[in-house]
N, C-alpha and C positions, 0 to 999 in steps of 0.2 A: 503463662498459660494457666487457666484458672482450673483446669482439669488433667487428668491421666491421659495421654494420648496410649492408648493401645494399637497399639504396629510392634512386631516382630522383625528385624534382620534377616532379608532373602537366603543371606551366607548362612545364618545360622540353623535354617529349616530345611531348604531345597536348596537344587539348582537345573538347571535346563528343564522345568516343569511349565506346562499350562497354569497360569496364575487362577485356572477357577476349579482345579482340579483339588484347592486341599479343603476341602469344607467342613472338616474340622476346627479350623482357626478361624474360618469366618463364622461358624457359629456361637462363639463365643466373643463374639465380638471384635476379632484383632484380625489384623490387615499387613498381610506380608510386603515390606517396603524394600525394596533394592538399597544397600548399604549407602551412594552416594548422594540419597535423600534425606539420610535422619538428622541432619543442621537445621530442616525444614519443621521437625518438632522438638528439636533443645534448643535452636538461637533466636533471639527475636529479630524482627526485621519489617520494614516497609514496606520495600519493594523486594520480589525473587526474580530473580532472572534464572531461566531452568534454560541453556542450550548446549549444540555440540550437535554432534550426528542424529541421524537417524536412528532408530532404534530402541532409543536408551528408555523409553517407560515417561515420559515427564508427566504425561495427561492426569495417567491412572494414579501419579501418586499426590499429584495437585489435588484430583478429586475426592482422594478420601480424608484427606487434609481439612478440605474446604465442609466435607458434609459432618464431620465431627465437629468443627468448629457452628455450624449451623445448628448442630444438635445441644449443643451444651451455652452456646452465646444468649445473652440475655436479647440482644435485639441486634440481628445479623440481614444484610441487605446486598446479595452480591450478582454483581451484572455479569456474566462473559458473551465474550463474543469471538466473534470472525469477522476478515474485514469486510467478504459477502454474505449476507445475513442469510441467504437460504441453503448455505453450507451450515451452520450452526447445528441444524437437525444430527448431522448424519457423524457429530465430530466430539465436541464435551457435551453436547445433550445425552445423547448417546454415553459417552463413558459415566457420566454422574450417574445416571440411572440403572447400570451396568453394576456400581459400585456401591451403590443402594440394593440393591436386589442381593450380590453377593454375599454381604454382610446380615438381609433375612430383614431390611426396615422399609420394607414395601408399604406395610402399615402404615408406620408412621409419614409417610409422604405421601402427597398426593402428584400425580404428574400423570402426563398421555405418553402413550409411545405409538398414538395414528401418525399416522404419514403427515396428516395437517393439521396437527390436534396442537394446545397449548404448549411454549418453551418454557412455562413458567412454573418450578418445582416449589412445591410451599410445605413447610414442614409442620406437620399439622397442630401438635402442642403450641408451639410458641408463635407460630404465623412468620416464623423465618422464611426470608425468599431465594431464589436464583430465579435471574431474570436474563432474556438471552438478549444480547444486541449485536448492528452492524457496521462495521463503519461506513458501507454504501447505503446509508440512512440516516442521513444527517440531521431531519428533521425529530427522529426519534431521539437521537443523543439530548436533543435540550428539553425532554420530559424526563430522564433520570434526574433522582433524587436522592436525598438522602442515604450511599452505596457507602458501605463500609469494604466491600470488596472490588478489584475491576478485575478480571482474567480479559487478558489479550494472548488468544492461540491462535499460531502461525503471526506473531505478533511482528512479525519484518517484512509482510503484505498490507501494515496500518500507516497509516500517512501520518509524519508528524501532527501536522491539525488535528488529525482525531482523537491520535495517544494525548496532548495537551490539552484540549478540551474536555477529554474524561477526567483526565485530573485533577480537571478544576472540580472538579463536582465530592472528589472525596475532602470532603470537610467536616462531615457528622460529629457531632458530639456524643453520640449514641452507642458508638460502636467503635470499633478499629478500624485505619482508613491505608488500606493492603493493597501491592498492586502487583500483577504475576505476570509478567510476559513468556511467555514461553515460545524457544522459534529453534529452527534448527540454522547454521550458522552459513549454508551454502551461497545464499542468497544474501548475505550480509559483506557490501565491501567497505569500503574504506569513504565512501559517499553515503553510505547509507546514516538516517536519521540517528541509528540506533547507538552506531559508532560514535558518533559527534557528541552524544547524550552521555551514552555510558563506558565506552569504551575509545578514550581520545587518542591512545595508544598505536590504535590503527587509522586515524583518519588519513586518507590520502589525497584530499579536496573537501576545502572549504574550512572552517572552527569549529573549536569544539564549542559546545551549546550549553550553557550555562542551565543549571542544577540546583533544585532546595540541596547545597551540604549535609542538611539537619537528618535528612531521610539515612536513615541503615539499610544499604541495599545486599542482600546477600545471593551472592552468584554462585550458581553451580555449571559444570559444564561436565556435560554423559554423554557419552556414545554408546552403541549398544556393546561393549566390552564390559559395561557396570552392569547391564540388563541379565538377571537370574532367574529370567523367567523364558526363558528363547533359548532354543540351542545356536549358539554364537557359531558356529563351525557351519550351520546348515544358513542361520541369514549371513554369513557373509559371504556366499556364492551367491546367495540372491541378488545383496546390493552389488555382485562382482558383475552378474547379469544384465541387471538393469544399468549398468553403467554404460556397457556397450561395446567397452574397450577405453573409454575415456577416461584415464590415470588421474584427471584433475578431479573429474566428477567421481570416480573411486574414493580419493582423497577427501574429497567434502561428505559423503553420506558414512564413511567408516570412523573419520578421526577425525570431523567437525571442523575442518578447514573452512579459513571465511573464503567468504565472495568469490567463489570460484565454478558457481553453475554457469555451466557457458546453454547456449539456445540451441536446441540442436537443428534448429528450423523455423530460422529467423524471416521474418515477413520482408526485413531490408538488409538482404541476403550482402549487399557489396558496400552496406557501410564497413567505413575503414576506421577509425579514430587517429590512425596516424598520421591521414591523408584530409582526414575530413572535419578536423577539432583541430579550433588556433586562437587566435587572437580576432575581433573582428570590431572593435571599440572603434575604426575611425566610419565616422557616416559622412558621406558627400551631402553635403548641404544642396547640391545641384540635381540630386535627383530625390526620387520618390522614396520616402520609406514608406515601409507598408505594416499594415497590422492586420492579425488573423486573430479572429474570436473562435473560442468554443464555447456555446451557452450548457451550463449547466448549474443546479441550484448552490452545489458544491461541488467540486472550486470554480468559478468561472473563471477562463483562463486567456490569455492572450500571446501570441507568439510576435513579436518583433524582429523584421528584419527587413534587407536591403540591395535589390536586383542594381548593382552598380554597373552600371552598360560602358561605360566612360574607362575606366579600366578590366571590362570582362569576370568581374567574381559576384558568385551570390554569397550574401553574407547573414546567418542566422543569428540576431545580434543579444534579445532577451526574453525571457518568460516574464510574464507579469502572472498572477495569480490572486483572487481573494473570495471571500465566503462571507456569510451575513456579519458574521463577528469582525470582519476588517477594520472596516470603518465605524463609529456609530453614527446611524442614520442615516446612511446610505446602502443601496442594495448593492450587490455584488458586481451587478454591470456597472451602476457608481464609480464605485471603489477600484476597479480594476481602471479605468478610464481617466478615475482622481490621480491614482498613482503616474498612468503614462503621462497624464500633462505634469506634473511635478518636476516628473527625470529628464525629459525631453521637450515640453513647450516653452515650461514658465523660466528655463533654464538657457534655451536661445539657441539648443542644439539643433532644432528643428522647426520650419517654420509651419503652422498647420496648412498651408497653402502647396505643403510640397507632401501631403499623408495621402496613401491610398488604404481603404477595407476591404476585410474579402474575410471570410470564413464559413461556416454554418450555414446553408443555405435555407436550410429550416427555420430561421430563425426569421425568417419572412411571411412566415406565417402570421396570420391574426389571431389572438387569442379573444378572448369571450370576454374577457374584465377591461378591455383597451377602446379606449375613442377608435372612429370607422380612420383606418388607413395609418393605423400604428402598429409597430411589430418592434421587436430586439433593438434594430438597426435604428430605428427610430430615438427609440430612446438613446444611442450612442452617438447619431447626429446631433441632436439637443445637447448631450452633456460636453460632447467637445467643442459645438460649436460649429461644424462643416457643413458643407451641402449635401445633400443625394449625388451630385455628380462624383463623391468621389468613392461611392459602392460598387465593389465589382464584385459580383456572383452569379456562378452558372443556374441556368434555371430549377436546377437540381443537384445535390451532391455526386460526386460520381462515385461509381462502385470502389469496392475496397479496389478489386484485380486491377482497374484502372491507376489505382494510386500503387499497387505493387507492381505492375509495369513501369511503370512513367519516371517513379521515383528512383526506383531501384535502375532504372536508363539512367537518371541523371547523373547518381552516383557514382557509376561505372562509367557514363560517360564524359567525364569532366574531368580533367586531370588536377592531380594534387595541386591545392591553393585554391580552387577554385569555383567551389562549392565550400565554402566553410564553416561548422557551426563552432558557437561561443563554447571553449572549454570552461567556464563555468555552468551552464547548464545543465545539472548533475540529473534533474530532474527529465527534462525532455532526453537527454541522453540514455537514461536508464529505460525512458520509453521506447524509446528504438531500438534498443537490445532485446527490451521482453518479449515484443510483440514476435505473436507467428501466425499463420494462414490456418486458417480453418475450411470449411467447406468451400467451393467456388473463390477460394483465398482471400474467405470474410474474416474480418476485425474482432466480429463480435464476441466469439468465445475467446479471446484474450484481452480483449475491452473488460468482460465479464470480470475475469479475473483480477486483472490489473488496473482497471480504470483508464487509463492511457487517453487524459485530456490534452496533457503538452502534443501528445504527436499528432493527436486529430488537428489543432490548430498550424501543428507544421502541415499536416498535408493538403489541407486545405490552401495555405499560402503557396506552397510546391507547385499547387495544381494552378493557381492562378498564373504565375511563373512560366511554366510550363504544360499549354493547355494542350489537350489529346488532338487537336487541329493542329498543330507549331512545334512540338515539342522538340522533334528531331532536328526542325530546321535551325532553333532557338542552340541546340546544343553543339550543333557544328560550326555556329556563330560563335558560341563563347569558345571554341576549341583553336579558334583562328588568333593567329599571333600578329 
C-alpha cells in the first residue's frame, strides 16, 4: 500500500457504541475498524471474501477501505453492485456516502443522495470513480470498462455468469484489479456457485470449479460477536426474534452457518426432495419429450422433460440454459436450441418427430423489428427444424395461484417415484425452494428477487401436463396401478 491507512482498533477505543458517535476520530481522519478486519490493511490480496452471520460490520469496513484507496490511488475505477440493481441505492450507495460524510470529505466528492438522483460517486481531485451495477442488467455489465475494483454485496444472490463475466473485465493495467464479495453464509450450501469456486470443502453436488491459483484470496469470516459497535447481548434477542423459533435459522444468522435458511413460505409448499429427486436419465424413445422455454435476454432458459404414460411417471429430465456470450454468433434462443440438438438430436436419443413446445406464452407476441407472422417460437421452429403443429400453448399464461394450486396438487398428489425431477438440477431446484407467494400468490416479488427462470420454464411445462381443465382427472390416472 502506497500510503498510511489511518483506522484505529474497535478493541482498543470503545465497545458496544454507535459507530457515528465518536467524532473525534473521524475528524482527524481515522476510522474505527472492528479488530477481524485489519488483514484487510496489512495483507495484500486479490480477492476478499468478508462472510459469516449477520451482524458482523463487513459493508462499513469494505467502504472505508475502498474510499481511502480512491483517495490516494493514482487512477482507481471501482463498480459495486447488487444482484437487483434498484436495491443498490438503499445498500453500499448508501454506506459509502455515510462513510464519506463521517470522515468530513463531503467536499472532496461529488454524489446525490435524491431518491433518483446519480449511483455514480466521483472524487473530485483525481476523477476517481464508483460506479453502481446490476446483475439483473446484463446489458449494462458489457459497458464496464477499465474497473480496478468489483464489490459483489449480498454476493450468493449473483449467478455464477455474472460473478465471471465481471471478472473478465478486471484486466487494467492502470490500477489494481480487486474483487470483494461480501455475503452472509445462510444461503450458501453445498450447490451453491460459491462453494464449488472457493470453498470445495463443502460441495455436496456437482465439482468444484476450477480457479486463476495465481489470485491471493484472503478470507475473513465475522459474525456479530467481532462487531464493537452493537451491543451483542441486545441484537442477539433480536436475531433470537426474528428467527421465530427456528434453531437452524438461529444458527445461520448468529454463528454463520452455511446453507441452512429454510423458506418459511414456500410457493411449492409439498415439494419433497426425498420423494421427488432421483435419477430420470432413461427417455422412452416412444413417447413425446417435451421442451419449455422461458424467453429472457439473460439466461434464456429451457426445461427438458418427459410425460411417460406407458409406465405412469413424469420425469423432469434437464435445464439447458445460455446468454449472448454462449455461443459466438448466435443469439441466446440459438444457442440454447444448438445445445439441445447436440445432447439429444444429433446423438440419436431423440427423434425430432417425437418433440413437443410449450412455454412463455408471451412469446407469441410480435415484435416491431420481425417479418409480419414472426414471434420467439418462430424463430425456434426454424432453428430446430419442426412444424407449428408441434407448439402447444395456452392463449395466455395462467396466473401464478393457478400454477400454485395445480402444481403443488401434483406433488402432493402423485406418489413417491412418480413425479420425478433430475437430482442434478441444482439450479431449478434451488428455484423451487426460494420461491414464495406474494400477493394473490404472485411470483413476482420473489421473481424480483431471485430471478427464478428454471422454475417459470418448469411451470409452464407442469401446466401443459396438467392443464386446469384435466388436471385431477390426469392425476388419478397416474395414481392407478
Amino acid at each position: 500500500m502506497s500510503y498510511s491507512s489511518k483506522y484505529a482498533l474497535a478493541s482498543k477505543v470503545f465497545k458496544y457504541f454507535d459507530i457515528e458517535s465518536y467524532k473525534e476520530l473521524y475528524d482527524v481522519g481515522v476510522f474505527p475498524i472492528n479488530d477481524i478486519f485489519k488483514p484487510i490493511f496489512t495483507e495484500y490480496f486479490d480477492i476478499l471474501l468478508a462472510y459469516g452471520g449477520r451482524g458482523g460490520g463487513k459493508s462499513d469496513t469494505v467502504a472505508f477501505q475502498l474510499i481511502e484507496e480512491c483517495i490516494n490511488s493514482e487512477y482507481f475505477n471501482c463498480y459495486y453492485g447488487r444482484n437487483v440493481f434498484d436495491t443498490v441505492r438503499g445498500s453500499f450507495h448508501k454506506t459509502l456516502i455515510t462513510c464519506i460524510e463521517l470522515l468530513n470529505l463531503q467536499n472532496e466528492f461529488n454524489y446525490s443522495k435524491a431518491p433518483n438522483g446519480s449511483l455514480e460517486i466521483v472524487h473530485n481531485k483525481s476523477g476517481n470513480t464508483f460506479i453502481a451495477f446490476g446483475g439483473d442488467k446484463p446489458d449494462k455489465l458489457k459497458s464496464i470498462k477499465d474497473p480496478t475494483h468489483i464489490i459483489f454485496e449480498e454476493a450468493d444472490q449473483f449467478s455464477l455468469e455474472v460473478f465471471t463475466q465481471m471478472g473478465a473485465t478486471l484486466r487494467t493495467l492502470r490500477g489494481k484489479n480487486r474483487m470483494y464479495l461480501l455475503f452472509n453464509t445462510e444461503k450458501v450450501n453445498g450447490r451453491h456457485w460459491i462453494a464449488k469456486v472457493f470453498f470445495p470443502e463443502l460441495i455436496t453436488e456437482g465439482e468444484a470449479i476450477g480457479f486463476d491459483t495465481n489470485k491471493k484470496t484472503l478470507k475473513i469470516f465475522c459474525n456479530y460477536t467481532d462487531n464493537y459497535f452493537i451491543n451483542q447481548e441486545s441484537y442477539y434477542e433480536t436475531l433470537k426474534l426474528n428467527s421465530a423459533g427456528n434453531q437452524h435459522q438461529l444458527e445461520a444468522a448468529t454463528k454463520g452457518a452455511w446453507g441452512v435458511e429454510l423458506n418459511k413460505n414456500p410457493f411449492f409448499y409439498a415439494l419433497r426432495r426425498h420423494q421427488h429427486v432421483g435419477d430420470t436419465e432413461f427417455i422412452n424413445k416412444s413417447q413425446y419429450l417435451d421442451l419449455s422455454f422461458d424467453f429472457n435476454h439473460t439466461p434464456m432458459t429451457l426445461i427438458v422433460g418427459q410425460l411417460d404414460v406407458s409406465i405412469k411417471k413424469a420425469k423432469i429430465i434437464d435445464h439447458i440454459s445460455a446468454d449472448p456470450l454462449t455461443m459466438h454468433g448466435k443469439t441466446p434462443i440459438e444457442a440454447v436450441c444448438e445445445l439441445f440438438l447436440r445432447k439429444y438430436i444429433y446423438t440419436g436419443l431423440v427423434q425430432l418427430s417425437h418433440i413437443r413446445i410449450t412455454g412463455d406464452a408471451s412469446g407469441k407476441q410480435m415484435k416491431a423489428d420481425r417479418r409480419r407472422g414472426e414471434d420467439f417460437y418462430s424463430d425456434i421452429i426454424k432453428y430446430l427444424g419442426v412444424r407449428h403443429t408441434v407448439i402447444n400453448l395456452p392463449r395466455k399464461n395462467f396466473l401464478h395461484a393457478t400454477s400454485y394450486k395445480i402444481i403443488n396438487r401434483v406433488f402432493y398428489g402423485l406418489i413417491q417415484g412418480e413425479l420425478v425431477i433430475n437430482s442434478n438440477l441444482s439450479i431449478l431446484l434451488d428455484d423451487l425452494e426460494k420461491a414464495y407467494p406474494g400477493k394473490n400468490f404472485s411470483l413476482d416479488e420473489a421473481k424480483k428477487e431471485f430471478g427464478l427462470h428454471a422454475l417459470d420454464a418448469f411451470r409452464y411445462l407442469l401446466l401443459m401436463w396438467f392443464t386446469p381443465k384435466d388436471y385431477e382427472k390426469k392425476i388419478l390416472y397416474l395414481q392407478k396401478k
